[in-house]
Biopython code that builds the backbone (N, CA, C, O; Angstrom):
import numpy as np
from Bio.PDB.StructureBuilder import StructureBuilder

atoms = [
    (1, "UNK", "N", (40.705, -25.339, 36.392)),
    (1, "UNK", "CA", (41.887, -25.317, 37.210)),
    (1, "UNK", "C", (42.041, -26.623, 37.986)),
    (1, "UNK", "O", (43.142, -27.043, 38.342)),
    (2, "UNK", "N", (40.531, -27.440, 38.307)),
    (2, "UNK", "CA", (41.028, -28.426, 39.309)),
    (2, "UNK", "C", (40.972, -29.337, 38.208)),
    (2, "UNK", "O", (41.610, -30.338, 38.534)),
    (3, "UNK", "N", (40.579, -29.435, 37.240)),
    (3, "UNK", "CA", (41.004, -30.935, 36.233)),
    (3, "UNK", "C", (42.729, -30.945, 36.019)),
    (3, "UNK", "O", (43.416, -31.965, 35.962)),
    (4, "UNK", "N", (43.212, -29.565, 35.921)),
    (4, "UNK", "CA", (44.950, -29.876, 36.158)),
    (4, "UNK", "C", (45.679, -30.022, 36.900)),
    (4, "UNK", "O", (46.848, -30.199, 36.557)),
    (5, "UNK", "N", (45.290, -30.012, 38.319)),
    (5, "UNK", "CA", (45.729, -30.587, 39.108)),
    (5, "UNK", "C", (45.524, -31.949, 39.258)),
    (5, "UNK", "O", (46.450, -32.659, 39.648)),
    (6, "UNK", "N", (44.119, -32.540, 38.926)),
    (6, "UNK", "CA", (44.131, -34.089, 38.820)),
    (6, "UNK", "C", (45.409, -34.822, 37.570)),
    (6, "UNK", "O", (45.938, -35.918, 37.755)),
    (7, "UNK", "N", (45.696, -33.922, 36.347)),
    (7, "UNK", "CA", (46.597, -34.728, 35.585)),
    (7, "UNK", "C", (47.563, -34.736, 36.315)),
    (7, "UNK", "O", (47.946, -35.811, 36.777)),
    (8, "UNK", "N", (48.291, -33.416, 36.652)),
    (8, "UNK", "CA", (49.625, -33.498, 37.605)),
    (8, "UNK", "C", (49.482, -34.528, 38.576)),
    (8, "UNK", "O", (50.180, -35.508, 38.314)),
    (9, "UNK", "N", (48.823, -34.621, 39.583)),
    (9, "UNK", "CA", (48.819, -35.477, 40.585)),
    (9, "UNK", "C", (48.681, -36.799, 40.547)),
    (9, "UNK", "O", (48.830, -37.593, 41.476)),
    (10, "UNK", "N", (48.272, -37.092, 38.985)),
    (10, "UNK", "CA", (48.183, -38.800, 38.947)),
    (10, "UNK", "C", (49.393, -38.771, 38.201)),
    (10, "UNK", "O", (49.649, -39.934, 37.889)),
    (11, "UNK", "N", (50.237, -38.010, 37.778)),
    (11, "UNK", "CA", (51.672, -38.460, 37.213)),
    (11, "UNK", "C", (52.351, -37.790, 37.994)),
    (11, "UNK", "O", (53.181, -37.146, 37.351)),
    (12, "UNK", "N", (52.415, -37.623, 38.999)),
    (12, "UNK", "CA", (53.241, -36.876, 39.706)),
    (12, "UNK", "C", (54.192, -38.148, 40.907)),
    (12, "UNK", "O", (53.668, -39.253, 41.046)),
    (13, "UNK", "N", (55.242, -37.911, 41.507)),
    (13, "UNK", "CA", (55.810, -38.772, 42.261)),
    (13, "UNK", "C", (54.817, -39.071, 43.683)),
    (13, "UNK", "O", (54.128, -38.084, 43.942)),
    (14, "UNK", "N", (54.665, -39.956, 44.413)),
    (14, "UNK", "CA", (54.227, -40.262, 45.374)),
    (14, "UNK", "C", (54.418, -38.792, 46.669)),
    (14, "UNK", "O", (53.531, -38.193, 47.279)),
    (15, "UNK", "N", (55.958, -38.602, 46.705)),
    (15, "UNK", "CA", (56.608, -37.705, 47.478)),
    (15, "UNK", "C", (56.358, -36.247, 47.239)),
    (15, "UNK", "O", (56.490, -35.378, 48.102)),
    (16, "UNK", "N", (55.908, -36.006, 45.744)),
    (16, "UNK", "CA", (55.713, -34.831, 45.478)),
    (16, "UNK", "C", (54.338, -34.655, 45.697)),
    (16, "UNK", "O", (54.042, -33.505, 45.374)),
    (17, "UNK", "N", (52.974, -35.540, 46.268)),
    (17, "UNK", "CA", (51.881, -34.899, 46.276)),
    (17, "UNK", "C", (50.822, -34.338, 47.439)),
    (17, "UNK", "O", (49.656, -33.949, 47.500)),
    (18, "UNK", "N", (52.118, -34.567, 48.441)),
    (18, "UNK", "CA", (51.594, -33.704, 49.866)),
    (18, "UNK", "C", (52.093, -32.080, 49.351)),
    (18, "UNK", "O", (51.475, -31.139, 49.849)),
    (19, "UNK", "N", (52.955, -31.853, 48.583)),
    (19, "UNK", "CA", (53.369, -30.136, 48.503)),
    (19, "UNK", "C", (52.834, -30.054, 47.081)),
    (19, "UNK", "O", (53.118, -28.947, 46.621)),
    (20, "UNK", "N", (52.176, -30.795, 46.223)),
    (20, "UNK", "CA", (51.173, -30.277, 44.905)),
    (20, "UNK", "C", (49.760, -29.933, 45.768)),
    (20, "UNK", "O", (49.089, -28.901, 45.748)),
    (21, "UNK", "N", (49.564, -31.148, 46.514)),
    (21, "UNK", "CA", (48.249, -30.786, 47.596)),
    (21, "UNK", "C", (48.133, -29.575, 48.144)),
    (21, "UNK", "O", (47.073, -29.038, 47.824)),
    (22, "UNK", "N", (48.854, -28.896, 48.889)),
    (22, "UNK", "CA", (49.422, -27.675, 49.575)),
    (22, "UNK", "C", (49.168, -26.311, 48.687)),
    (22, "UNK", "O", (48.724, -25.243, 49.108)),
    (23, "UNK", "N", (49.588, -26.653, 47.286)),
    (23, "UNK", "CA", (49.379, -25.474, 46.481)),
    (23, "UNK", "C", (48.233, -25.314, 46.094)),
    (23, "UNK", "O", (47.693, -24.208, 46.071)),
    (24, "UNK", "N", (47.473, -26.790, 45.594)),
    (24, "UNK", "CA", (45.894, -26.714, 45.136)),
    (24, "UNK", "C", (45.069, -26.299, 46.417)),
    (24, "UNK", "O", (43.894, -26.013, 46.187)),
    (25, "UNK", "N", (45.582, -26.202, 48.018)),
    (25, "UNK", "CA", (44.281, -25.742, 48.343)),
    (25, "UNK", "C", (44.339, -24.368, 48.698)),
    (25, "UNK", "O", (43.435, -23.550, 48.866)),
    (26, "UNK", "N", (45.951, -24.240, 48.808)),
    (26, "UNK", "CA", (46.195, -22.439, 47.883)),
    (26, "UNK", "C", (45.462, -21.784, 47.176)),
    (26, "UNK", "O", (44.814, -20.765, 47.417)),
    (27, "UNK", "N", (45.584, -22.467, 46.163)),
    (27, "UNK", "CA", (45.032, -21.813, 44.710)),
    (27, "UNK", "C", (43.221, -21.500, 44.808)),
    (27, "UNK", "O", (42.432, -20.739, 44.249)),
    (28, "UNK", "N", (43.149, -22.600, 45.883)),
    (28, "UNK", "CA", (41.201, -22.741, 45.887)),
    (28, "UNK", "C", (40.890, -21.315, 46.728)),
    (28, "UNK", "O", (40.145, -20.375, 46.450)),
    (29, "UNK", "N", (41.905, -21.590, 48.036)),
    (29, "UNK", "CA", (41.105, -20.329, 48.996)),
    (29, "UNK", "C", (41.300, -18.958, 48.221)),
    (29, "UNK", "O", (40.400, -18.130, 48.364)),
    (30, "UNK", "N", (42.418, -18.619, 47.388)),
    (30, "UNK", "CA", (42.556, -17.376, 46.794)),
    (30, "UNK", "C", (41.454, -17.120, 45.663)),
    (30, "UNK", "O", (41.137, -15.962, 45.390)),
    (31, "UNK", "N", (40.774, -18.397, 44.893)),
    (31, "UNK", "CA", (39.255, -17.941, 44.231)),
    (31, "UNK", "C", (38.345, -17.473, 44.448)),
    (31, "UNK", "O", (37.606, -18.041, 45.251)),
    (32, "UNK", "N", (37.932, -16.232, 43.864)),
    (32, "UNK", "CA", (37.324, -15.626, 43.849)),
    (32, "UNK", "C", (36.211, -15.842, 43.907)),
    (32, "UNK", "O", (35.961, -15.892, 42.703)),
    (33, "UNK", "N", (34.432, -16.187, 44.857)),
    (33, "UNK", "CA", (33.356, -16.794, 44.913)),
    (33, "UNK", "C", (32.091, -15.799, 44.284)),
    (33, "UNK", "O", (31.552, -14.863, 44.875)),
    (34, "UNK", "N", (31.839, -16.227, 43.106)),
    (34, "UNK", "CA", (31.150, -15.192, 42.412)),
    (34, "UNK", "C", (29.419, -15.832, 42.845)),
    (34, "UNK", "O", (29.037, -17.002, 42.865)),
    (35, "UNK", "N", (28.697, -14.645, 43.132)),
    (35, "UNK", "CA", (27.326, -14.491, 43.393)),
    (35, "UNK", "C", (26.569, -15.721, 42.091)),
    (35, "UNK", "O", (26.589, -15.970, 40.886)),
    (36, "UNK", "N", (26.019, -16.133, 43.259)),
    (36, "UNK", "CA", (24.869, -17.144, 42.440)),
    (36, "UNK", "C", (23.810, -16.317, 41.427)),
    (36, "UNK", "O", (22.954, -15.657, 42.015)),
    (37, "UNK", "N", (23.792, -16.296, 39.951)),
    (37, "UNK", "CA", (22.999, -15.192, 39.597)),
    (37, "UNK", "C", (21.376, -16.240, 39.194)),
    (37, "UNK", "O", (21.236, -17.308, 38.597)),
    (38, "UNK", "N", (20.562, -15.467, 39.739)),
    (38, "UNK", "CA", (19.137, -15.563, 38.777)),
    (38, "UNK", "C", (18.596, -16.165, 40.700)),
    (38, "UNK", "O", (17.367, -16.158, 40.770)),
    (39, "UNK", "N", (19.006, -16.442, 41.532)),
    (39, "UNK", "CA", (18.482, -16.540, 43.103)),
    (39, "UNK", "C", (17.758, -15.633, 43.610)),
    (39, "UNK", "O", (18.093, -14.790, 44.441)),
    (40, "UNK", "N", (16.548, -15.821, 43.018)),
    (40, "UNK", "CA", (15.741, -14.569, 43.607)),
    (40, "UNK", "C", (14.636, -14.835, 44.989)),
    (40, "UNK", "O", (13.867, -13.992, 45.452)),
    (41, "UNK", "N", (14.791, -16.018, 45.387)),
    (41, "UNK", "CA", (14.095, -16.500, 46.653)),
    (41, "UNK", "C", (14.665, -16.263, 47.574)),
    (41, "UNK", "O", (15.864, -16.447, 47.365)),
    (42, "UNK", "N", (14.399, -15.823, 48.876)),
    (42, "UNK", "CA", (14.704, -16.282, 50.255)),
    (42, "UNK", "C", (14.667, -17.679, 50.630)),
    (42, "UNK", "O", (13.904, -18.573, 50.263)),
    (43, "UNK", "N", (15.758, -17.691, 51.526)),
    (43, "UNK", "CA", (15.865, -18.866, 52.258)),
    (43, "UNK", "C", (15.957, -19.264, 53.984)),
    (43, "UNK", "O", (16.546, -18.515, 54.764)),
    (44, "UNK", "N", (15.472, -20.191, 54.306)),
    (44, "UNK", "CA", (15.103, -20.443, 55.751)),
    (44, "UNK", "C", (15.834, -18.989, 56.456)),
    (44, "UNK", "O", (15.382, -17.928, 56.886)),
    (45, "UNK", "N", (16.865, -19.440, 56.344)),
    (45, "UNK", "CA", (17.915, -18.872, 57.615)),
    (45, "UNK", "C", (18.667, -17.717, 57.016)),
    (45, "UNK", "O", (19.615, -17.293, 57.676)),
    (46, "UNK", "N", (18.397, -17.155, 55.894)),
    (46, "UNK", "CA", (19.407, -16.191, 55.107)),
    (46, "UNK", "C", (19.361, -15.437, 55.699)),
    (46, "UNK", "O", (19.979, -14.531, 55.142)),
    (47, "UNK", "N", (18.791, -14.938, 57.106)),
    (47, "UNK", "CA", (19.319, -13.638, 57.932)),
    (47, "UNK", "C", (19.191, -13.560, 59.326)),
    (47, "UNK", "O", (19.371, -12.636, 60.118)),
    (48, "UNK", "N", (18.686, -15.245, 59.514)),
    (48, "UNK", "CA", (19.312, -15.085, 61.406)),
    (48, "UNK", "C", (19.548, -16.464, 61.863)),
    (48, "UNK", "O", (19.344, -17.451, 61.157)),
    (49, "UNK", "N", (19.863, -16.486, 62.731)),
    (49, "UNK", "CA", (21.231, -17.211, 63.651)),
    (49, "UNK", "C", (20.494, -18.810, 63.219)),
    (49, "UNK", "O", (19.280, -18.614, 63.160)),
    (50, "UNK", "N", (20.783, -20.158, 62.933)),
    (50, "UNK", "CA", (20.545, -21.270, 63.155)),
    (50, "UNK", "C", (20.775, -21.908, 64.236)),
    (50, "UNK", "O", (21.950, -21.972, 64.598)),
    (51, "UNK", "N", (19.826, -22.497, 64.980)),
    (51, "UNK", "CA", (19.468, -23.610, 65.984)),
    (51, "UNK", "C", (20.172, -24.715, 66.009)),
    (51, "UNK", "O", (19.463, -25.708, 66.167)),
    (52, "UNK", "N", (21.638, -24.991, 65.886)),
    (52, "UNK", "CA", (22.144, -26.224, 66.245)),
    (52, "UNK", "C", (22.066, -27.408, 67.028)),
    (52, "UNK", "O", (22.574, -28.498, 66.766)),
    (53, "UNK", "N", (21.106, -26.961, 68.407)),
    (53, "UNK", "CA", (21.341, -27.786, 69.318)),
    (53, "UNK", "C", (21.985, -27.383, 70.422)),
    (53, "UNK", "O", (22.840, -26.508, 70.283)),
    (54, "UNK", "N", (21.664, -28.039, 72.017)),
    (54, "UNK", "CA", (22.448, -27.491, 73.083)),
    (54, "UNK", "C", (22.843, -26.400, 73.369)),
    (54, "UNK", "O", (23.796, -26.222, 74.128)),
    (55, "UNK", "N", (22.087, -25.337, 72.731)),
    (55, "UNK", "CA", (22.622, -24.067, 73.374)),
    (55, "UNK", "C", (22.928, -23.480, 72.503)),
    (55, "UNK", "O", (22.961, -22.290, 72.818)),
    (56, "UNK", "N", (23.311, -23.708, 71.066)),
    (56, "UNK", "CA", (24.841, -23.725, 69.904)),
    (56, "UNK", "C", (23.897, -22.971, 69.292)),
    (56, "UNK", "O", (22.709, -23.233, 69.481)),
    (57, "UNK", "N", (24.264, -21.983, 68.514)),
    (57, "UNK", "CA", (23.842, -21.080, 67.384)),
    (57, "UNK", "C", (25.029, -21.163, 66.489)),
    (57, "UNK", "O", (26.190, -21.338, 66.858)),
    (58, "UNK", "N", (24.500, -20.984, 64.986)),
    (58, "UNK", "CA", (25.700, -20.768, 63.874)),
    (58, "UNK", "C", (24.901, -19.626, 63.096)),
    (58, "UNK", "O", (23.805, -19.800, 62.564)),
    (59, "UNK", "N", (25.712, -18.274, 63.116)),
    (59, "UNK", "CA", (25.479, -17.055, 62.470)),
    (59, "UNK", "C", (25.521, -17.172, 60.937)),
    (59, "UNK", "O", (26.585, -17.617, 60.506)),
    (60, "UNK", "N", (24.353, -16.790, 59.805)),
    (60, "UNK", "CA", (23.688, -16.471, 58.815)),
    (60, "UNK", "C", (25.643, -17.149, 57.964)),
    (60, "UNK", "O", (26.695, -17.206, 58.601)),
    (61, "UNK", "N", (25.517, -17.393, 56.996)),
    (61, "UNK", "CA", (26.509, -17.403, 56.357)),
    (61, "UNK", "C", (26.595, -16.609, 54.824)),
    (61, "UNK", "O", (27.548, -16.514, 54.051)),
    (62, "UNK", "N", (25.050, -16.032, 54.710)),
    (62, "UNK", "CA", (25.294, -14.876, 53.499)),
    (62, "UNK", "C", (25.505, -13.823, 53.383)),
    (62, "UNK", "O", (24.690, -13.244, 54.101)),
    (63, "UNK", "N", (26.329, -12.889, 52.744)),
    (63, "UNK", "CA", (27.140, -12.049, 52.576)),
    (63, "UNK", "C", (25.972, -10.724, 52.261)),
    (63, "UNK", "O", (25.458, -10.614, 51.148)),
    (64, "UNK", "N", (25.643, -9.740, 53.429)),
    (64, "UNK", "CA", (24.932, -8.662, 52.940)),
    (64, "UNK", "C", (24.951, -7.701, 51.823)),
    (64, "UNK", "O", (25.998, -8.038, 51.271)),
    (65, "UNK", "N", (24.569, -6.912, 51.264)),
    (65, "UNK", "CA", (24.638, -6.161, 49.995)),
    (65, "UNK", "C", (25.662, -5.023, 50.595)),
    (65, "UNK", "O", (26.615, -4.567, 49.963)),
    (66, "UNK", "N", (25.136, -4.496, 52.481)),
    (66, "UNK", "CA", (25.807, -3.818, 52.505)),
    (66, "UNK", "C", (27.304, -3.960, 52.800)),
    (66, "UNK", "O", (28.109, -3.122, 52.392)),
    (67, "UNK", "N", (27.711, -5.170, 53.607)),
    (67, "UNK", "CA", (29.000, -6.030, 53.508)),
    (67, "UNK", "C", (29.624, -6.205, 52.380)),
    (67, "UNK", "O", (30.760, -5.731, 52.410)),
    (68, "UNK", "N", (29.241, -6.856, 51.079)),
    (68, "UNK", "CA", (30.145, -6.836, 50.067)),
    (68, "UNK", "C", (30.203, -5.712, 49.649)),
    (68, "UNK", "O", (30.915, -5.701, 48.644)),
    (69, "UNK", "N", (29.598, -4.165, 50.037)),
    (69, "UNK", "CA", (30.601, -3.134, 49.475)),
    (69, "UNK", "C", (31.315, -3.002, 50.296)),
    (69, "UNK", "O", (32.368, -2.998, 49.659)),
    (70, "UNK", "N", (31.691, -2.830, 51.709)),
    (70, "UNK", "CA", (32.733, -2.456, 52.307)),
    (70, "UNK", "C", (33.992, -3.613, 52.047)),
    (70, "UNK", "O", (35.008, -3.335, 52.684)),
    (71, "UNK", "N", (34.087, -4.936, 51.163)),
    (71, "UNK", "CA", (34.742, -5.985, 50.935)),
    (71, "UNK", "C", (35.474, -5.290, 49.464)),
    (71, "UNK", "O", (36.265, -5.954, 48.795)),
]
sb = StructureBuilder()
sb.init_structure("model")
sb.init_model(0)
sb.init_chain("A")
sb.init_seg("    ")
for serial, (resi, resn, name, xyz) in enumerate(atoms, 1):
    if name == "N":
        sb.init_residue(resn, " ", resi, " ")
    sb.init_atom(name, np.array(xyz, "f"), 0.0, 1.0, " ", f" {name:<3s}", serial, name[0])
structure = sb.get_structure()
């Protein structure tokens, strides 16, 4: 999908590629993010908060087993 947006956009008008831009990052957020298969390790932080600095925490960013069923 994104190699056709690169043909369009290199033949496309100058004017037309802020609203081709617009649709491709459309098209990205509506894809569907399919599970990494054969990941059978844990990782550092896969289930609690990261240490940013100053105070700052950033919450786990992987998707629980029991979360993607209620999704």
């Amino acid at each position: 999908m994104l190699m056709s947006y690169v043909c369009v956009m290199s033949t496309a008008a100058v004017e037309l590629l802020p609203n081709i831009y617009r649709v491709l990052i459309k098209d990205l957020s509506e894809q569907k993010i399919l599970v990494r298969p054969g990941r059978s390790y844990r990782r550092k932080y896969d289930n609690k908060a990261r240490y940013k600095g100053k105070g700052i925490y950033v919450l786990p960013a992987k998707v629980l087993e029991k979360e993607r069923a209620v999704a």
